[in-house]
N, C-alpha and C positions, 0 to 999 in steps of 0.2 A: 612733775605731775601736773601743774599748773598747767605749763602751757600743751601738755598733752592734750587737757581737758579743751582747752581752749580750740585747740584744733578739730577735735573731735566736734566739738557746737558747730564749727566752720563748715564740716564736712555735711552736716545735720541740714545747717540751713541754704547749704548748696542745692542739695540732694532735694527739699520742700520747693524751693523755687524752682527747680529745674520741673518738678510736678506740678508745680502751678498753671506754667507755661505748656504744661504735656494737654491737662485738663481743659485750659482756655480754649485751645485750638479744638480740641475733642467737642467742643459745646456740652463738655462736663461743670459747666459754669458750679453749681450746688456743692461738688465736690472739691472744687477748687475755691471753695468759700470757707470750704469746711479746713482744707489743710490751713488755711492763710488764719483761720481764727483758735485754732491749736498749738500754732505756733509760738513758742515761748521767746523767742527771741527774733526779729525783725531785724533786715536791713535795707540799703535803697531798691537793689536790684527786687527785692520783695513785694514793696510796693510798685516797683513800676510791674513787674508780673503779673500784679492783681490788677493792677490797671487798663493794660493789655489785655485779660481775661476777660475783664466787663467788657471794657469797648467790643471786641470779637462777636459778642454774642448779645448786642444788642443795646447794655445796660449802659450805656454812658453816661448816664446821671450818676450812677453808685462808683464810676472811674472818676468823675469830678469829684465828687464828695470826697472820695478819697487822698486824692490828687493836694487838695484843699487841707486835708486832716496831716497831711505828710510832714515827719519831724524835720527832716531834710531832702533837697532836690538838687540835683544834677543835671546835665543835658538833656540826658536820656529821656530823665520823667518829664522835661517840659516838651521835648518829641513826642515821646509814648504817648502824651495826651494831644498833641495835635493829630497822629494819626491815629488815634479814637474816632475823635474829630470826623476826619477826611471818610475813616471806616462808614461813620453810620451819615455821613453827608451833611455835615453840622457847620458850613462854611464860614457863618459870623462868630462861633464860637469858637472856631479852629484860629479865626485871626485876633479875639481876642487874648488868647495864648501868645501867638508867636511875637505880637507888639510887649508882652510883658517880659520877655524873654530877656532874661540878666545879660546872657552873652550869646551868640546864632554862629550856628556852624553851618554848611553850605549843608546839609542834610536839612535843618532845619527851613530855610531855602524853598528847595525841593520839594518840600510835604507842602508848604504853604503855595506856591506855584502848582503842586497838584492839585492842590484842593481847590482851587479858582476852574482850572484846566477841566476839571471832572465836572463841574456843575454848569461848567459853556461861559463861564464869567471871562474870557479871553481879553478884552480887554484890562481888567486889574489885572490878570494875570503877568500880561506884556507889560503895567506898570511896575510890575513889583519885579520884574524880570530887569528891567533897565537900571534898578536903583541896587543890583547884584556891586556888591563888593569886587566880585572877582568873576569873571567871565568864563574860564579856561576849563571850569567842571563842566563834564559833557552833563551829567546826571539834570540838571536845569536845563538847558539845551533840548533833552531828550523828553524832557517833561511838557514843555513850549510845545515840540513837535509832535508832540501824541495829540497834546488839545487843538489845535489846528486842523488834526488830519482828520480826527474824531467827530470833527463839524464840518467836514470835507472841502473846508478852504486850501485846496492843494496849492494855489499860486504860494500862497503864502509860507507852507508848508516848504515847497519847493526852495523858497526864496531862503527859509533861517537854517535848513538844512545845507544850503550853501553856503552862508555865512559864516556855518559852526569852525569854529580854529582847530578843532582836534574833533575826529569823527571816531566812534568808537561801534562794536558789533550790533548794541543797544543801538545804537542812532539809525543806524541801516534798516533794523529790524522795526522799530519804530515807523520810519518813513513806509517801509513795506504793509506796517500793519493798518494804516489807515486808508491805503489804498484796499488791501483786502476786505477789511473791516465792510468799507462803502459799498462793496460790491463793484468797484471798478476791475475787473479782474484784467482788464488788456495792459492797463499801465500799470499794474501790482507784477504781472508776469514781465514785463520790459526789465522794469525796475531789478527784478529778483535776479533776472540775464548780466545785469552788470554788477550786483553786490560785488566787491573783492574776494569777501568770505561770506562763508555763510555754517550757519549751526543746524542744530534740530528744530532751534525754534522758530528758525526764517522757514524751512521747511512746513512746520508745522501751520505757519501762518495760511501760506499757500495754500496747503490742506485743509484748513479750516473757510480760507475764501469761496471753493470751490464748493464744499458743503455748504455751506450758508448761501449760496444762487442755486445749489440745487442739482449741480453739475458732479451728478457720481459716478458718471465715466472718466472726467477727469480729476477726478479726486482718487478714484482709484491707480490712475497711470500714474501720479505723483508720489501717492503712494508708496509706490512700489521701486519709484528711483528712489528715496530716504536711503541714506548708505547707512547709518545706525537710528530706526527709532525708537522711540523710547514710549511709555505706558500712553501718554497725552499723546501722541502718532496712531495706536493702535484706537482711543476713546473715541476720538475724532473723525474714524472713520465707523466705528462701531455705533458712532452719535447718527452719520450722516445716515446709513443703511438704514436705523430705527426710524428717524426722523423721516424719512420716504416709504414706512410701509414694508421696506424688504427687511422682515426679521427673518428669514433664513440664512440671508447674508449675512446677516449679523451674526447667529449662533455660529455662524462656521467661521467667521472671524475671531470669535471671540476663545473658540476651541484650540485657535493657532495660535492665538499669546502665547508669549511664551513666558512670560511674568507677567503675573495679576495682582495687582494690589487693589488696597480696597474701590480704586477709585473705576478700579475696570468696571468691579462685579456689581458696584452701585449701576453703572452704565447698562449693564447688564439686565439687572433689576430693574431700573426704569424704562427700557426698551420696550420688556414682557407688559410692565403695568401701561405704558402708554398707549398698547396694541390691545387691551384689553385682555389680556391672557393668564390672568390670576393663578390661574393651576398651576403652570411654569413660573412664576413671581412666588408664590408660597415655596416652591422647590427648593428655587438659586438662595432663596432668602436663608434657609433653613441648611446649605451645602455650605454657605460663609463662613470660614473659619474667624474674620474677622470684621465686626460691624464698627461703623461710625453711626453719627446723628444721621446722618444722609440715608444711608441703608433701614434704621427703623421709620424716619418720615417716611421716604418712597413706600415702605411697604405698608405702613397705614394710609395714605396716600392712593394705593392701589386696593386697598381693603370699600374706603369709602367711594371709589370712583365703583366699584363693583355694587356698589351698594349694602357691602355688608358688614352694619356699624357696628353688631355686637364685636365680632372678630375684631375689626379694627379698636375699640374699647378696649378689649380684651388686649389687644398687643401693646396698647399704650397704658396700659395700669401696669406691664411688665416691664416695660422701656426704663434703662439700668437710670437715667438721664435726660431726663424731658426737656424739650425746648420746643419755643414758639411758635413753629413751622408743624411739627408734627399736630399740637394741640387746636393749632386754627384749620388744620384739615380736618382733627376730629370735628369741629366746630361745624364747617362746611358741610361737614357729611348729615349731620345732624339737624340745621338748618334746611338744606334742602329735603328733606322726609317731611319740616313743617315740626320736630319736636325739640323745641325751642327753652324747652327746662332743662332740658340735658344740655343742651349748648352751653344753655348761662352756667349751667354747674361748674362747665369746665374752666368758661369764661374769667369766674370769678376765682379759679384757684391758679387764675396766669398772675405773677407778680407783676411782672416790667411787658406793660403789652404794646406793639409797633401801631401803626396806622393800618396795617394788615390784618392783623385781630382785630381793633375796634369794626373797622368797616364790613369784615365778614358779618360780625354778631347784627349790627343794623340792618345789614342789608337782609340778613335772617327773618329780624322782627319785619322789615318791609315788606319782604315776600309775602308772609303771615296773614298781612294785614293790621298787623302790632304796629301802630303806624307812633301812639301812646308812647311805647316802650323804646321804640326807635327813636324817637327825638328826646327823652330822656337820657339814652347814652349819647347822642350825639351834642347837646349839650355840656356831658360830662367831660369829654373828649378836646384834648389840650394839643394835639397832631393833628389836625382836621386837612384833606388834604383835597383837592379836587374830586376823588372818589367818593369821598364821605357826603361832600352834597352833592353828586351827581348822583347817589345812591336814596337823600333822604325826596328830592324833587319828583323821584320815578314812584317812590313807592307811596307819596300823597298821588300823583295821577293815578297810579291802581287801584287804589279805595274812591276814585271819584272828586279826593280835593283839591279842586285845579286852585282854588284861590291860595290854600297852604301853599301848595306847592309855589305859584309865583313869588310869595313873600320870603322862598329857602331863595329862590332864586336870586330873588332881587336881593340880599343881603350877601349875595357871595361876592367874593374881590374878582379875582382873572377867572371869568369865565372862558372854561374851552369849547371845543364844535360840540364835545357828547355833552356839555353843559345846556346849551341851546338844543340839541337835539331829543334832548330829555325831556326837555319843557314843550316843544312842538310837539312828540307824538304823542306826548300825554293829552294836550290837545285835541289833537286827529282820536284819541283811543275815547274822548270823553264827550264827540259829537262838537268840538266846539271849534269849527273849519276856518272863522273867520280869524279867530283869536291864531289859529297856528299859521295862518297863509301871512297875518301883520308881524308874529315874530318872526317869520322866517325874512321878511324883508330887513325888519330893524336888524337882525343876525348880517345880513350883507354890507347894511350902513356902518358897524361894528369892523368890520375886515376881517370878519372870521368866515374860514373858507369851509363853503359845506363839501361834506361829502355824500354817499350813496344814502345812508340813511337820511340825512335834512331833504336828498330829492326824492326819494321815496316820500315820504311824511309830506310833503308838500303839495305832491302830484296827488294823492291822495285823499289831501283838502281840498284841492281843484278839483277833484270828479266829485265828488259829493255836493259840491259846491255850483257845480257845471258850470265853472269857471276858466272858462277855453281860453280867455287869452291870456290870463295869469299864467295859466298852464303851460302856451305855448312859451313866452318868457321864462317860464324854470326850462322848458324841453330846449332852450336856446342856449341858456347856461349850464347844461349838462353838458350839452356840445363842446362848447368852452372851453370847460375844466375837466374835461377829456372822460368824462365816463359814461360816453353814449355806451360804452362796449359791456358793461357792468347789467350784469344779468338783475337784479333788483330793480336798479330805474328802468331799464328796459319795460320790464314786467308793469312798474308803475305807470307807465308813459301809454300803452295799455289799454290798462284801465281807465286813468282818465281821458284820452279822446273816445274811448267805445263810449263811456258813460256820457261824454258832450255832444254825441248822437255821431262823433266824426269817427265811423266806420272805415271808412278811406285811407287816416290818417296809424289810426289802431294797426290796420293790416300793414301799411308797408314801414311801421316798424316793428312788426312780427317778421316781419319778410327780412329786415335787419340784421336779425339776430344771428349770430353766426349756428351756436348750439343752444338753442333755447328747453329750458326743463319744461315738467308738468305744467306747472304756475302759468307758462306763454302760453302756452295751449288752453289750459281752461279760463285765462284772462281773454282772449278773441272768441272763444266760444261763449262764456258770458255776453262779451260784447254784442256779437251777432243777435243772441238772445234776447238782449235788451231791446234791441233798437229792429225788431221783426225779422231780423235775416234769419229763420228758418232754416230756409234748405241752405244757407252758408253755412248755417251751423254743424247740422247735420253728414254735410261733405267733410269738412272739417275735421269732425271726430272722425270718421271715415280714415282718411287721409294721415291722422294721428296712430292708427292701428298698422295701418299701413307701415308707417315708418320704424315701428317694432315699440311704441311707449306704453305702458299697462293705464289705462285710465285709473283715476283713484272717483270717490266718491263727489267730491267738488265737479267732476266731468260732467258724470251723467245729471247732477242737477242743474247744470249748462246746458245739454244737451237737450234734455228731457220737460226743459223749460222754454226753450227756443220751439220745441216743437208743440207746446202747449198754446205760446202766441200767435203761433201762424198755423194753427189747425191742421198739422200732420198729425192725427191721433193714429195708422196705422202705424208709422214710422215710431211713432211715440212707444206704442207697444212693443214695438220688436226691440227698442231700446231697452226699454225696461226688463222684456225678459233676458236679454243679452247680457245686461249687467248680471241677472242672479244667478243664469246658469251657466254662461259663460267664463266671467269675471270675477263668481263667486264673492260678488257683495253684498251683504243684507242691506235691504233699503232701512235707508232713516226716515225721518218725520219730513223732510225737506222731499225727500224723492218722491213718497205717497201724495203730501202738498200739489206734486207737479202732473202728477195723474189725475188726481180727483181733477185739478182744474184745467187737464186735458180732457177728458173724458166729460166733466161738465161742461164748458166752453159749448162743444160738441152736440150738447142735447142729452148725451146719455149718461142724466142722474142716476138713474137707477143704478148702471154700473159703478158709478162714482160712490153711490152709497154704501152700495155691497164690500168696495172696494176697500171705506174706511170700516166697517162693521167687522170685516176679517183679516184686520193689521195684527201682525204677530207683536206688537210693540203697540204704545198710550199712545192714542191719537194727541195733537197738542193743538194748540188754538190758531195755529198756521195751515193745520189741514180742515180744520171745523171751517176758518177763513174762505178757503178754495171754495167747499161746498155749499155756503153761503151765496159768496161771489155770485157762483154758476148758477144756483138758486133763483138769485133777484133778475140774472140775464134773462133767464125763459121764465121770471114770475111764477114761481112754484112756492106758492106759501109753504106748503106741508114741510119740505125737505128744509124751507130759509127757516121755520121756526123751529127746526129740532138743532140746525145746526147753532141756531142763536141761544139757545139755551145752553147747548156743551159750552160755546164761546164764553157766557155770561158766568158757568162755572169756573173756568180756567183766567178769564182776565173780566173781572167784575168791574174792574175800574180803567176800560178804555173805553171812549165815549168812538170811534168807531163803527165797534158793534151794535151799538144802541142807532148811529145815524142808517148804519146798511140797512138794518130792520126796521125802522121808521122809511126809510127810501123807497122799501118795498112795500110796504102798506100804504104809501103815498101814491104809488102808482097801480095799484089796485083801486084807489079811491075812498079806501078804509079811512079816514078821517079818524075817526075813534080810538081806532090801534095806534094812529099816529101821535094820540094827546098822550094815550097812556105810556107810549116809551118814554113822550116827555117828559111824564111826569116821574117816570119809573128811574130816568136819566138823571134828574134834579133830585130825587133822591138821595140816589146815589154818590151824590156830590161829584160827580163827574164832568168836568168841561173838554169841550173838544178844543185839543191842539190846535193854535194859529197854525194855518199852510199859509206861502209866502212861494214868489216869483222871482228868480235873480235873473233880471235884464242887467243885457250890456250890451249899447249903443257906440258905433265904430270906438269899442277900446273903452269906452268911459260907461262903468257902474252908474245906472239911473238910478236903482235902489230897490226894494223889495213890493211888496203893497202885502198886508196882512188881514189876517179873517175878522177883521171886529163886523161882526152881526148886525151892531145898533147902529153903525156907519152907511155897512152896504146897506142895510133894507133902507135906506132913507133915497127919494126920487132925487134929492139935489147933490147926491154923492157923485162925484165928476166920474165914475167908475161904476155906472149903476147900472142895470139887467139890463138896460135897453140897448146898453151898447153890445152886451153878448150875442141880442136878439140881430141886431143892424148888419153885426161882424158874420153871426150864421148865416142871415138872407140876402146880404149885402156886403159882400169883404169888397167891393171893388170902390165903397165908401170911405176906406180907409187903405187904399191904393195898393190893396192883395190882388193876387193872380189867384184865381179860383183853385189853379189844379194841383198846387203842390199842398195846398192847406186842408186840413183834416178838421173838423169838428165836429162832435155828437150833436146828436139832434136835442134841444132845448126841450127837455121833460116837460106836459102842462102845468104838471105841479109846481116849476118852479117860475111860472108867472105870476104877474102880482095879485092875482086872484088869490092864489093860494094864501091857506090860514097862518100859516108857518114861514113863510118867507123867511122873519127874520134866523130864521134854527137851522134854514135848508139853503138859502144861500151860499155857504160853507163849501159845498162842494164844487162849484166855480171859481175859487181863487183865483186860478192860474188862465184860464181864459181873460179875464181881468187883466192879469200881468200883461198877457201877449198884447193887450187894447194897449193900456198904460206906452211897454213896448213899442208901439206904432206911432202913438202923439210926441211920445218924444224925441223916437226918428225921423221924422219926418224930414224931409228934402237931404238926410244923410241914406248915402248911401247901403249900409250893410247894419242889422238889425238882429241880433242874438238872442233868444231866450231859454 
């Protein structure tokens, strides 16, 4: 009877770990907590089960802990816990395992050779590989030759897979998979011609190379040679169809399985969600005779990409077995809506959370503007990983605190490119061109390689900057580093020569572009716009219709602006009605803006007036702007004062508006009107914005010259009225050619007679510059400003 009993426990505690190990793999972790603490009676295989369990699913710390708790250990457990280890990528902890290790068997070996090989530590790897006991195990060998190939050092690759003393199917298949892997597919396909043998899985490699470059004609031909494949042959092609868009191919692949296990119908399921197809993803999900964790994430996964978070709640408060993956998508779903109490709910009911949950839920409150709450968990946060501050840097630049943000910066270790790229366009996003144009240099002195973003964000700071030769030195190094061909810098490159007046340079690399989007076209069409080209504008969009593009809204206030600057008011109109009833766009505040200040330009306020008086939409202070503008051009008090008063409701505190209408009573001769804006202006506590001049003299920055008032009004200012006066009736004083130089004719008002000099000078800064400009080119050739 005894030893009946005895047996029978035996059977009991087989049967429990045999479920342990069922539930670990399931990501039934909960459940597999629960059999392991029910258990009446424990042995080793039990603990290392549970051990396994954790590691699988995340918990490595409650594997250690246990690991640590254990009455007794054998091989296995001091194994089991380096590939914990290896599982969740814990490589100094993985080695301080295998050095405690009472006795190593070539398995042990292997894991720790893995574990170097997977995180690119290749050389410990080949150290610990040389001090091998015994040489003759391919499984080491094979392990060497994955991390090699993995890092696409083939020489070397080539070189230990020839050395190896006994070559095994693993070896072969290894060597082939790093060439596949890389996307070398010429020498993965030589390779495959000479294997000796070959399985489903060197097949399947192939299979999978040719999917991963994109190539589903030849992924299908190979396909279809497989003499026996198996569920991973049929995924693999049901991956590549999805992954390019062709879900019909897919369903009708997937109809011809001829065994589906769970891992088909997952494929299956995330094909529809990835394609957007919800209705079919509710279906497949719901015809599953059998789910895994894989099958409920995808399909809350598909619930929140849909946007629809009660559903997706709803399936995850049903979810037999919740894990990490599913609850940071509810997370995500949540966060992106902007409802951030639901997130944390969930948040806080995760036990064991990865660097994947922490940094969702941050970048949540970042988005927010929770900027507060963000660096409170990021603080909390013991995983912190490049994500976590490249996520708290961006979202101090969106609230506007560039100084935060430098100091997340400056306290990070290895920063990477999105690390620096983060911090420049938060820059560029926050007006602050000088600060991103110096990181983007210090970024190069670093030997961190930019890519499309850093030269976007760069060229960007140079046009606002009209910083042409900085400019052309990033347009040199795009060259370079090879992404002239890259449709973003393209687009930026653009912009900033239209905006450095270099219309020349703009067009022929419009002309560049192989297939340029919208963005090309209304970046040259801005251009032209800015810099008077009119009727290039004009042809332009022309030319744009022509070639089958729908203009969007950003066009016609390209267009419609261009023709405001160079006085095509009929062209203007025919634009404007084209857009409504051709194009079917309602105009916005930006497109009426460009009317009014066509139509005024033009002389005809009155239409201008009519025009803003019956906007189906709130005029805003960009349109009140315009009919101002036009106003003070033809000196029309009546219209400049009614539009200064909408303006004065809408932006009370820009000293702008106060100078345009002070400007215009100035040149009436109103003296009177002109004290009282002042006074109305100091009131107000309003100051006007320093304007500033960026000269650059062959290559070399001279520096700016700024509006201080009490400076310029003064006669002994090396930059004073008289030079404006000399430079208008006299440029041949300061060794100009008459005929390319433009200047407005010098207002009486703003001679030194006038009462206000020190208040009206302001609007001359940059005349100023161009002087400044000239003394200190002088006897240099070429003079920028």
């Amino acid at each position: 009877m005894k030893l009946r009993s005895i047996g029978e426990k035996g059977t009991q505690v087989f049967h429990q770990n045999l479920k342990i190990t069922q539930l670990g793999k399931l990501g039934r972790i909960d459940e597999a907590i629960e059999v392991f603490s029910q258990m009446t009676q424990r042995n080793t295989v039990t603990y290392n089960a549970m051990i396994s369990a954790f590691a699988k699913n995340g918990r490595v710390g409650n594997a250690r802990q246990l690991f640590d708790e254990m009455p007794h250990r054998n091989l296995v457990s001091w194994n089991t816990m380096i590939s914990g280890y290896l599982h969740n990528n814990e490589v100094e902890e993985a080695y301080g395992i295998f050095v405690r290790i009472p006795e190593r068997d070539m398995f042990s070996w292997t894991l720790m050779i893995t574990c170097y090989t997977r995180n690119g530590e290749l050389e410990r790897a080949r150290e610990l590989f040389d001090l091998l006991p015994d040489k003759r195990d391919a499984a080491c060998w094979n392990a060497m030759i994955a991390g090699y190939a993995k890092k696409g050092r083939f020489d070397e690759t080539k070189r230990m897979f020839d050395e190896m003393p006994l070559k095994n199917l693993v070896s072969w298949n290894s060597m082939l998979a790093g060439y596949t892997k890389n996307g070398e597919m010429c020498l993965g396909l030589r390779f495959f011609e000479e294997m000796p043998q070959r399985n489903v899985v060197s097949w399947n490699l192939v299979l999978d190379g040719f999917v991963q470059v994109g190539d589903l004609g030849s992924a299908w031909r190979y396909f279809e040679k497989i003499p026996d494949p198996n569920v991973v042959s049929w995924v693999t092609m049901l991956c590549g169809f999805a992954q390019n868009g062709k879900i019909v191919q897919a369903e009708g692949l997937f109809e011809q399985m001829p065994n589906r296990n769970v891992v088909a119908w997952n494929a299956m399921l995330a094909a529809y969600v990835q394609d957007q197809q919800i209705d079919k993803a509710v279906k497949i999900f719901g015809d599953m005779l059998e789910m895994d964790s894989v099958s409920w994430t995808t399909m809350i996964n598909g619930y929140v990409r849909a946007g629809k978070l009660e559903e997706a709640r709803e399936l995850l408060n049903r979810m037999p077995y919740k894990n990490i993956g599913a609850q940071t998508a509810m997370i995500s779903g949540y966060a992106h809506k902007g409802r951030m109490d639901e997130a944390s709910q969930i948040f806080n009911q995760i036990a064991i959370r990865d660097a994947v949950c922490w940094n969702t839920m941050i970048a949540g409150y970042a988005q927010c503007g929770r900027m507060v709450e963000a660096l409170s968990l990021f603080r909390k946060m013991t995983n912190k990983d490049a994500v976590s501050w490249n996520t708290m840097i961006t979202g101090y630049a969106q609230v506007g605190e560039m100084d935060k943000a430098l100091q997340i910066f400056e306290q990070m270790g290895e920063k990477n490119t999105v690390s620096w790229n983060s911090l420049i366009t938060g820059y560029v996003q926050n007006g602050l061109y000088l600060d991103a144009l110096e990181s983007t240099v210090v970024m190069g002195r670093e030997r961190k390689r930019p890519d499309q973003s850093t030269f976007s964000c760069g060229l960007s700071a140079c046009a606002n900057l009209a910083a042409l030769q900085v400019g052309r030195q990033l347009h040199h190094l795009v060259v370079k580093t090879g992404y002239l061909n890259d449709l973003f810098v393209s687009n930026a490159l653009i912009s900033m020569y239209a905006k450095c007046g270099m219309v020349v340079s703009a067009k022929q690399v419009f002309k560049d572009i192989n297939h340029g989007d919208i963005v090309s076209w209304n970046s040259l069409i801005s251009g032209y716009a800015l810099n008077g080209y009119g009727e290039e504008a004009v042809e332009l969009f022309e030319e744009m219709l022509i070639e089958g593009l729908n203009p969007d809204q950003l066009t016609f206030v390209g267009v419609l602006s261009a023709c405001s600057h160079s006085g095509l008011v009929d062209r203007g109109l025919e634009v404007f009605k084209s857009m409504t009833e051709v194009h079917l766009i309602a105009p916005l505040a930006e497109h009426y803006a460009c009317m009014v200040d066509l139509l005024g330009r033009a002389g005809g306020l009155e239409e201008a007036f009519e025009m803003v008086r019956d906007m189906k939409i709130k005029a805003t202070a960009r349109v009140w702007g315009a009919l101002l503008g036009a106003s003070r051009i033809h000196r029309n008090l009546k219209f400049g004062k009614y539009a200064t008063k909408k303006l004065l409701e809408l932006e009370p505190d820009k000293a702008s508006n106060y100078v345009l209408l002070s400007n215009m009573n100035a040149e009436a001769g109103r003296w009177d009107e002109v004290e009282r804006v002042r006074v109305l202006m100091k009131e107000s506590d309003t100051d006007k914005q320093p304007g500033c001049s960026w000269i650059e003299v062959r290559n070399q920055s001279v520096g700016s010259v700024e509006d201080r008032c009490a400076e310029l009004s003064s006669s002994t200012h090396p930059l004073s009225w008289k030079d404006h006066y000399r430079l208008q009736h006299n440029p041949l004083a300061f060794g100009l050619d008459t005929q390319p130089l433009y200047l407005p004719q010098l207002p009486s008002y703003m001679l030194p007679q006038t009462p206000s000099l020190n208040y009206l000078l302001s609007n001359w800064v940059n005349r100023l510059g161009l002087v400044k400009a000239i003394r200190e080119g002088q006897g240099k050739e070429e003079t920028e400003v």
